[in-house]
C-alpha positions in Angstrom: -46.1 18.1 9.8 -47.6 21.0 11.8 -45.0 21.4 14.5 -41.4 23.3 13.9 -38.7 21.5 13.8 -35.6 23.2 15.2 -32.6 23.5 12.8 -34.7 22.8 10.0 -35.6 25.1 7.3 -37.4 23.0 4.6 -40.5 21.7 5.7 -43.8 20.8 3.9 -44.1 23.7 1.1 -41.5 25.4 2.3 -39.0 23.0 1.1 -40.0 24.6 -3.2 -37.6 27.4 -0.9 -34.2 27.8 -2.4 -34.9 26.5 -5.7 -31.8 25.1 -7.7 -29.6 25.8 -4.8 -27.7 23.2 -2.9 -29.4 24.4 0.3 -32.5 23.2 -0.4 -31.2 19.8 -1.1 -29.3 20.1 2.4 -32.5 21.2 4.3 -34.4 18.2 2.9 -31.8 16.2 4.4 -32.1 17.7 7.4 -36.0 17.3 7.9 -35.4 13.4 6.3 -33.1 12.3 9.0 -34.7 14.6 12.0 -37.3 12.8 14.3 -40.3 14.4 12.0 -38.6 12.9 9.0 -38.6 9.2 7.8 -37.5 5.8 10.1 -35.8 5.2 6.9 -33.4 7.7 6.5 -32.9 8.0 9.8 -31.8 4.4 9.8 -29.1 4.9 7.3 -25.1 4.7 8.3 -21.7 5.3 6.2 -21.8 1.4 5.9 -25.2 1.1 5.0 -25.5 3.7 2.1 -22.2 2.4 0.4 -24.0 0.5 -2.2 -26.1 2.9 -2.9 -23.1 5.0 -4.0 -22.0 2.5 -6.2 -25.2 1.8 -7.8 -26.1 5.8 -7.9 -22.9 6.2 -9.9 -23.0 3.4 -12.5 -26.3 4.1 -13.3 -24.9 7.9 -14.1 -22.5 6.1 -16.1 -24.6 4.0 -18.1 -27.0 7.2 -19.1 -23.6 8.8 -20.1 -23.4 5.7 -22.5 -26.4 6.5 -23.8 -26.1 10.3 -24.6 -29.2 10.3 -22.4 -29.1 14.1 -21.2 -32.4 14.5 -19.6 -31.3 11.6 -17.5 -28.0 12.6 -16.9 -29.5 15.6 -14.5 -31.6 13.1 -12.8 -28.6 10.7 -12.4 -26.2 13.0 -11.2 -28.8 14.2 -8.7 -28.7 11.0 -7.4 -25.3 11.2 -6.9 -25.3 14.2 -5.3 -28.3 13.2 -2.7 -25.8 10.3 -1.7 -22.5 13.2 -0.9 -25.1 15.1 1.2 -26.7 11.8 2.9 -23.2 11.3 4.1 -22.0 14.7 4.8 -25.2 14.8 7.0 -24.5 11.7 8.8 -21.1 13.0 9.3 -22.0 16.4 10.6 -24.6 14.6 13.3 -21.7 13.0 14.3 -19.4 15.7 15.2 -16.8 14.4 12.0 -17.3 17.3 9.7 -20.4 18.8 7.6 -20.8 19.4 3.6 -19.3 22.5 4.0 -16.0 21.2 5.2 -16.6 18.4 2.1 -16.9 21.8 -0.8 -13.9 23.6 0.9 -11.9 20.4 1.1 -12.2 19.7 -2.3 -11.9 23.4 -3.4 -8.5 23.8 -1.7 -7.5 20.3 -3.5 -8.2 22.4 -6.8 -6.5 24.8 -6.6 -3.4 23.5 -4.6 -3.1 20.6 -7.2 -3.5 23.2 -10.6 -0.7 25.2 -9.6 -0.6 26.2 -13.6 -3.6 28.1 -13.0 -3.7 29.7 -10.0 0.3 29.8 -9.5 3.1 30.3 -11.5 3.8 26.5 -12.2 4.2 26.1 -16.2 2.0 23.3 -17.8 1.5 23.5 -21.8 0.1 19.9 -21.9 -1.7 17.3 -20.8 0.8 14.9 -19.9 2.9 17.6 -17.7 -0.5 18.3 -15.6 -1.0 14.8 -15.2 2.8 14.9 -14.1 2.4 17.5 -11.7 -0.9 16.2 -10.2 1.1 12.6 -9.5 4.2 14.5 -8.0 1.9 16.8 -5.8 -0.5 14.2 -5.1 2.9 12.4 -3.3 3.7 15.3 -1.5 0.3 16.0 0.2 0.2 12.1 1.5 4.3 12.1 2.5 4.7 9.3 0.0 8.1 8.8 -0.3 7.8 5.5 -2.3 6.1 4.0 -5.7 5.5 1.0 -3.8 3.0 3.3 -1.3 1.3 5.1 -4.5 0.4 1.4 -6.0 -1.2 0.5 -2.1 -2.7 3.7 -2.5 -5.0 2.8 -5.7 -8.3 1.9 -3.5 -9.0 -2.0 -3.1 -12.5 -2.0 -3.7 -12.6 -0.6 -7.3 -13.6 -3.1 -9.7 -10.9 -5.2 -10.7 -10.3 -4.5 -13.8 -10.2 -0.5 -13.2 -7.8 -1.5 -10.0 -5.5 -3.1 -12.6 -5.1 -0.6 -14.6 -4.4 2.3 -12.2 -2.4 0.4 -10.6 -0.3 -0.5 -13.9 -0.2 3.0 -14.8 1.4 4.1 -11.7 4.2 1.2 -11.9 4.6 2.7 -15.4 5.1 6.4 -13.9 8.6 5.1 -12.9 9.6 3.3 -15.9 8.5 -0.1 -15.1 6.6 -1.4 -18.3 7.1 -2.7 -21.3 8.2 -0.7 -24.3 6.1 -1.9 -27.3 2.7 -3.8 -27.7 4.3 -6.7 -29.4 6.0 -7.7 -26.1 2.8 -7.6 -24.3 1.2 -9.6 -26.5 3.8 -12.1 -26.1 3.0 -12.1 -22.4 -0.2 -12.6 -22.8 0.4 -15.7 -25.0 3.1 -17.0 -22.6 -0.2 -16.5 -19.7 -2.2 -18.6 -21.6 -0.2 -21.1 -21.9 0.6 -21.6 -18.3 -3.4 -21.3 -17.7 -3.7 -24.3 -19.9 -0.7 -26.1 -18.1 -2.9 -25.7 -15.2 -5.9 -27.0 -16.2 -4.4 -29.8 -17.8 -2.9 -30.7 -14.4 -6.8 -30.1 -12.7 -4.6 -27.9 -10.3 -7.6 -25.5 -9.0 -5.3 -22.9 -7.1 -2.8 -22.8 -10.0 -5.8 -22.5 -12.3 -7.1 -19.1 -10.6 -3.6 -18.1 -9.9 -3.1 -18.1 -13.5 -6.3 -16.9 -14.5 -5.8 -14.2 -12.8 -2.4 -13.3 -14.6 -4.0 -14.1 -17.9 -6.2 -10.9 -17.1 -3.6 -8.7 -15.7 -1.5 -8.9 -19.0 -4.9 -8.4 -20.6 -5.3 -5.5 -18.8 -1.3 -4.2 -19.9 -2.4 -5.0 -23.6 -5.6 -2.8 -23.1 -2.7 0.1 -21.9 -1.1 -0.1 -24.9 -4.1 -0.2 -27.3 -5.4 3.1 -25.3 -8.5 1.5 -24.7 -9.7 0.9 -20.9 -11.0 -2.8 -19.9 -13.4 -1.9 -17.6 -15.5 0.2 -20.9 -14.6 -2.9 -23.3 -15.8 -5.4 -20.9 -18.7 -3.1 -20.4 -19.5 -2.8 -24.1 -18.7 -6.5 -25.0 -21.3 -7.9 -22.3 -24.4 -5.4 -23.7 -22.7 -6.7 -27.0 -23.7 -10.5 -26.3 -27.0 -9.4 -24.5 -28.0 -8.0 -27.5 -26.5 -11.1 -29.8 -28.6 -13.6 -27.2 -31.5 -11.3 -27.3 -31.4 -12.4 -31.2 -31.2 -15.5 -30.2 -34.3 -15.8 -28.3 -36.7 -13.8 -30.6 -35.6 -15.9 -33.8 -36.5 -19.2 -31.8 -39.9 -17.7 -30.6 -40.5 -16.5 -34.1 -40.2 -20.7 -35.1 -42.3 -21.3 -31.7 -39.0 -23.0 -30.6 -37.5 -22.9 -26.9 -34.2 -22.0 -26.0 -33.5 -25.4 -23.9 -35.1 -27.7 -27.2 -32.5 -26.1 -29.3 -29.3 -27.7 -30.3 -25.6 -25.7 -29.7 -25.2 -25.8 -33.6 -28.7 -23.8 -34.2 -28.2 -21.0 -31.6 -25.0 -20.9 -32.8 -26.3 -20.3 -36.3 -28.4 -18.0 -34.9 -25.6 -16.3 -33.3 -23.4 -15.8 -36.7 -27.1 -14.4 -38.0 -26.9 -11.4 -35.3 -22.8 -10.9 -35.7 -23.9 -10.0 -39.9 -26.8 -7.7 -39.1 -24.1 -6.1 -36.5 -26.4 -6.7 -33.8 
């Protein structure tokens, strides 16, 4: 750690330098993936860091959950370590550097709240929504719906895809108009799931599956309440029930695997009364 490295600000002590500014986070970067830094970071690609992304944000997610705020900070600092790791990749190679990432954004902002810092009119919610979609179209050259629905990323979690990719179908008028008709649907899915298993027909059975949870996803819509945080909320719902579960069958020196259906079952009813 003795020698200088050149481009490098933060080094040793020096990197307490710059306290809560986003400089100091971008010189640690800097020493990290320079040749004094760590075989580690240095390692690191666009490729290889995207699951750290994903991981980095959905722990964020699940401290938000929890009202956590302490960890909230420490979360979203994760986060941010993971823009800069790639913006310094980037910048190594030629592509562009974090400031290009701030400015980027920042010109998004302001070009896409034309309310604010134009003369664009917007008294609600739903007409800046509006006006983000229409401009959004405009800055791509979409000139179709079909191109905004390609447009909703691929690798989002199904269930999230589903539903942006619902809502922007439904941007144009092409939805249904009450949540008795979904419901219908959904019923009318099922059915033909259950044709398919009948028949032992594996394709038709995931082809239908698969439907059964797209009109679940429309229903969600309707009932204003996203699939993605119900899913979420119903799995940590049955941990919690299992979790019941298990300590009541310890608590008769019982296992798990000795106990009938019927008793873990009872067990289970037990947990849904105490609201576990």
């Amino acid at each position: 750690m003795g020698q200088t490295v050149p481009t490098v600000i933060c080094k040793g002590e020096n990197c307490l330098m710059n306290e809560g500014k986003l400089e100091r986070l971008i010189d640690i970067m800097k020493l990290l993936r320079s040749e004094e830094g760590c075989p580690w970071d240095r390692e690191q690609t666009h490729e290889s860091l995207k699951k750290y992304l994903i991981e980095e944000t959905y722990e964020y997610l699940e401290v938000v959950d929890l009202d956590d705020k302490a960890r909230m900070c420490e979360e979203l600092g994760d986060v941010l370590l993971q823009i800069v790791f790639h913006a310094r990749i980037a910048e190594e190679n030629g592509d562009f550097n974090i400031g290009d990432v701030i400015n980027r954004v920042c010109d998004k902002m302001i070009h896409r709240h034309p309310h604010v810092f134009g003369d664009v009119s917007a008294e609600t919610s739903s007409q800046v929504l509006k006006n983000w979609e229409e401009i959004k179209k405009k800055e791509k050259g979409v000139k179709d719906q079909t191109s905004v629905l390609q447009d909703v990323p691929k690798n989002l979690p199904a269930l999230m895809r589903g539903y942006k990719v619902q809502q922007k179908a439904a941007q144009v008028g092409f939805d249904w108009t009450n949540p008795e008709d979904v419901f219908a649907k959904l019923r009318e899915e099922i059915d033909e799931l259950e044709a398919e298993f009948k028949k032992e027909n594996k394709a038709g059975i995931q082809d239908e599956l698969g439907d059964v949870l797209f009109s679940v996803v429309n229903l969600s819509r309707f009932l204003k309440v996203h699939p993605e945080l119900s899913l979420t909320q119903s799995t940590n719902k049955f941990i919690g029930r299992f979790e019941h579960i298990e300590k009541s069958a310890q608590a008769q020196e019982k296992r798990l695997s000795d106990m009938s259906l019927e008793e873990m079952e009872a067990l289970w009813v037990e947990a849904k009364r105490k609201n576990v």
